[in-house]
Structures are given as structure tokens and as C-alpha cells.
C-alpha positions in Angstrom: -58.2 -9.0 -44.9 -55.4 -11.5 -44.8 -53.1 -9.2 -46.5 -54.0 -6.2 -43.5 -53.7 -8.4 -41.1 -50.0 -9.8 -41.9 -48.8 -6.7 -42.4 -50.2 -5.2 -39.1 -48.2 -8.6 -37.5 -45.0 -7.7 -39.5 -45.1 -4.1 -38.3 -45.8 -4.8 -35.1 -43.1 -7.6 -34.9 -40.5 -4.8 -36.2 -41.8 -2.3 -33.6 -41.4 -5.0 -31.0 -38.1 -6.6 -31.8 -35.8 -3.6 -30.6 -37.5 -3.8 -27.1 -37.8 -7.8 -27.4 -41.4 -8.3 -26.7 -42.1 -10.3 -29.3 -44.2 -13.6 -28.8 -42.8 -15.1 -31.7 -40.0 -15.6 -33.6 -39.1 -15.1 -37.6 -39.1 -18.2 -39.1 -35.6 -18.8 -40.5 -34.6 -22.4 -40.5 -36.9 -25.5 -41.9 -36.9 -28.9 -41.5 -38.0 -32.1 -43.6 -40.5 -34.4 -41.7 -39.6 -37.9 -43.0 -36.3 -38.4 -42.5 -34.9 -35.7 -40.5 -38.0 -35.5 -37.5 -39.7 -39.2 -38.1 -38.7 -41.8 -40.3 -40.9 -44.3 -42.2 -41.9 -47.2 -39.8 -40.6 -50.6 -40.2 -41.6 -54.6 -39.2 -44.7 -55.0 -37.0 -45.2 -51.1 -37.3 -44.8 -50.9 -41.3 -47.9 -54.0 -41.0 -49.8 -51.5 -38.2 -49.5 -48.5 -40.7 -50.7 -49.7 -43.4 -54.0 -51.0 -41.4 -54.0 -47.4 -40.0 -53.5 -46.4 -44.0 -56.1 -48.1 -45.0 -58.7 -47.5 -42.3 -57.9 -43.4 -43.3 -56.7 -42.8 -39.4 -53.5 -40.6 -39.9 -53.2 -39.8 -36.5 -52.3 -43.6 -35.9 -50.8 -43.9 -39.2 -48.1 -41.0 -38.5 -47.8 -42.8 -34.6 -46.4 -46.0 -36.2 -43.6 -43.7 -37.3 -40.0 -44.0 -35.4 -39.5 -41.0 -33.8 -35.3 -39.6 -34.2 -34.8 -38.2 -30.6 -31.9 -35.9 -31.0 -33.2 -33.5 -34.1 -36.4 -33.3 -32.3 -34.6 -32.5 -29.0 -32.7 -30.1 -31.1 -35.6 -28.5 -32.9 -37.0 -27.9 -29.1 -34.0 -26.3 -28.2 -33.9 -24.3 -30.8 -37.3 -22.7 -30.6 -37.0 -22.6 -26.7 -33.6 -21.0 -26.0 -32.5 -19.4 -28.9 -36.0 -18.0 -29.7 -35.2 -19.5 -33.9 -38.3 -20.0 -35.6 -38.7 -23.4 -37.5 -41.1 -24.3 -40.0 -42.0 -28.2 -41.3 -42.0 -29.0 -44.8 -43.3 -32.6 -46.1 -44.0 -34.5 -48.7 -46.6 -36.6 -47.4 -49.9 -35.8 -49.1 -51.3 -32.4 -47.7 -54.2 -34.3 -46.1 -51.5 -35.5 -43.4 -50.8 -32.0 -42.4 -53.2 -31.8 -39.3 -52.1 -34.9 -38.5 -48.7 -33.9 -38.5 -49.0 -30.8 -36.6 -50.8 -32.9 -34.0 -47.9 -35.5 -33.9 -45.0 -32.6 -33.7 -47.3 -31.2 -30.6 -47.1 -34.4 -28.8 -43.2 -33.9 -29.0 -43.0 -30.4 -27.7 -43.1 -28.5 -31.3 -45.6 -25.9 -32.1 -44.9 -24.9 -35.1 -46.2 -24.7 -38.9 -46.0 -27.5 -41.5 -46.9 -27.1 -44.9 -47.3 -30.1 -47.7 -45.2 -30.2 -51.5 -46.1 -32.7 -54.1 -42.4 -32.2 -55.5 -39.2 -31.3 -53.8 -38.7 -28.9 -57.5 -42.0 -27.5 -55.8 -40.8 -26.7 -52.5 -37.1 -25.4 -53.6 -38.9 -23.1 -56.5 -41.5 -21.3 -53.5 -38.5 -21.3 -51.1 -36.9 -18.7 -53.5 -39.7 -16.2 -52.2 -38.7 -16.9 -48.1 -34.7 -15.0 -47.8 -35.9 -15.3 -44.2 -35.3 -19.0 -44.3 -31.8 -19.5 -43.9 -31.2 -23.4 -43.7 -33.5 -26.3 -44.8 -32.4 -29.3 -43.1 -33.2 -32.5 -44.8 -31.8 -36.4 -44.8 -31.6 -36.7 -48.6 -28.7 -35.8 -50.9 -30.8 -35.9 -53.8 -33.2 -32.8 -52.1 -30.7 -31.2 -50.9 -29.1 -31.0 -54.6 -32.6 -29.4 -55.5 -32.8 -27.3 -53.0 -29.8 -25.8 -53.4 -27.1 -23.5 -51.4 -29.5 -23.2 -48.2 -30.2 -26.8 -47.7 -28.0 -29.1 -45.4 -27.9 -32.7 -45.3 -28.2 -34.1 -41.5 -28.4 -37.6 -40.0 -30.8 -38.2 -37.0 -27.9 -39.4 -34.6 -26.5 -35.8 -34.6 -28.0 -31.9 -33.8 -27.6 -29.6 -36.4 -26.5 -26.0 -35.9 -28.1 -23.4 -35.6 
């Protein structure tokens, strides 16, 4: 059934695209969480997230994180006026997922975020997406795993599209 119905979506999306219907857009950038969106919290809200840690609220947990203004900003442009699909990859535990979905909604970002144990995990599935063009990220050392599509950015400056 899922198989049918992703097809059907694909099909219609290619049926759609020469008239530019579509309500969606192919995904073909992605974007680290930690580090690129949000960074780890620090002082009185490193204290408050681990309470929130401990306590097992993620919502609150993820809220104690420093939100970086201009990727986000960027991300929303992105989607909204150049119609670029982005999906969220982490590192988090998966059980943070929902969590971060809600957090990214707050901000304006509707999109998909998907959890990896490794970053040898993510870069070995990401062989399977050509769509995905770019896979933005803070880290030197992931981007080196990655490979070719991966670009390190800071969170003072946009990235292009």
C-alpha cells in the first residue's frame, strides 16, 4: 500500500510539474539540526535542559536550545520563494524526532526530519536520494563523511541555494 501510494504521488507530481500545480516541492537540499538550525544550549539553559532531560519532556528540552536566526530565516525562504524542498537530518536519538518537528513548526518550517545513530549512517542511505543535492552541516568532520554533496556553513551566514 505504501509502495502504491508513493508511486501514485510521484506520478502525479511529474504530471503536475509541467503545468506547476504542484503542492509540494522535491526534496533536494538537507540540513543538520544541531549546529546549523539550533545549537546545544549553554549556562542557565544547559542547567534547564538537563532538568527537562531528565524529567523526559523533549519539547522543553529542545526549547532550551539557541535558536541561529539567519539559516532558519534562510531555510524559510527557501521553501517559500523558491519552492526548494528541505529535509532535517539529526543525530539526536530518534525519540526527539516529534519533538523536533514540533520545534521547526514553531519557527515557520514544515518539513520532515529523520534521526541517524552515525553520520557513516546517514552519508551511506544518502547514496540512495540523487534528488538531494546539498547537505548543509556545521561540522568539518561530517562533511568529510558525507562527501562531495555536503557543505560546511556557519549560522551567521545563508547558504545558497
Amino acid at each position: 500500500m505504501f509502495c502504491r501510494s508513493w508511486a501514485r504521488t510521484i506520478v502525479q507530481w511529474n504530471i503536475m510539474q509541467g503545468n506547476d500545480l504542484s503542492d509540494f516541492s522535491p526534496i533536494s537540499q538537507a540540513t543538520m539540526f544541531e549546529g546549523v538550525l539550533a545549537s546545544e544550549p549553554t549556562g542557565i539553559k544547559k542547567a534547564r535542559s538537563i532538568v527537562a532531560q531528565a524529567g523526559k519532556n523533549w519539547d522543553q528540552y529542545l526549547a532550551q536550545w539557541q535558536t541561529n536566526d539567519v539559516p532558519i530565516k534562510h531555510a524559510i525562504d527557501l521553501i517559500s520563494r523558491y519552492q526548494v524542498g528541505i529535509v532535517v537530518y539529526t543525530l539526536l536519538p530518534g525519540y526527539l524526532v516529534d519533538s523536533i518537528e514540533k520545534w521547526l513548526v514553531r519557527k515557520g518550517i514544515s518539513t520532515s526530519v529523520f534521526a541517524y545513530a552515525t553520520i557513516e549512517e546517514l552519508a551511506h542511505d544518502l547514496r540512495f536520494f540523487p534528488s538531494i543535492k546539498k547537505v548543509y552541516t556545521s561540522d568539518e568532520e561530517h562533511a568529510k563523511i558525507i562527501g562531495f554533496r555536503s557543505t560546511v556553513v556557519s549560522t551567521k551566514t545563508a547558504w545558497s541555494a
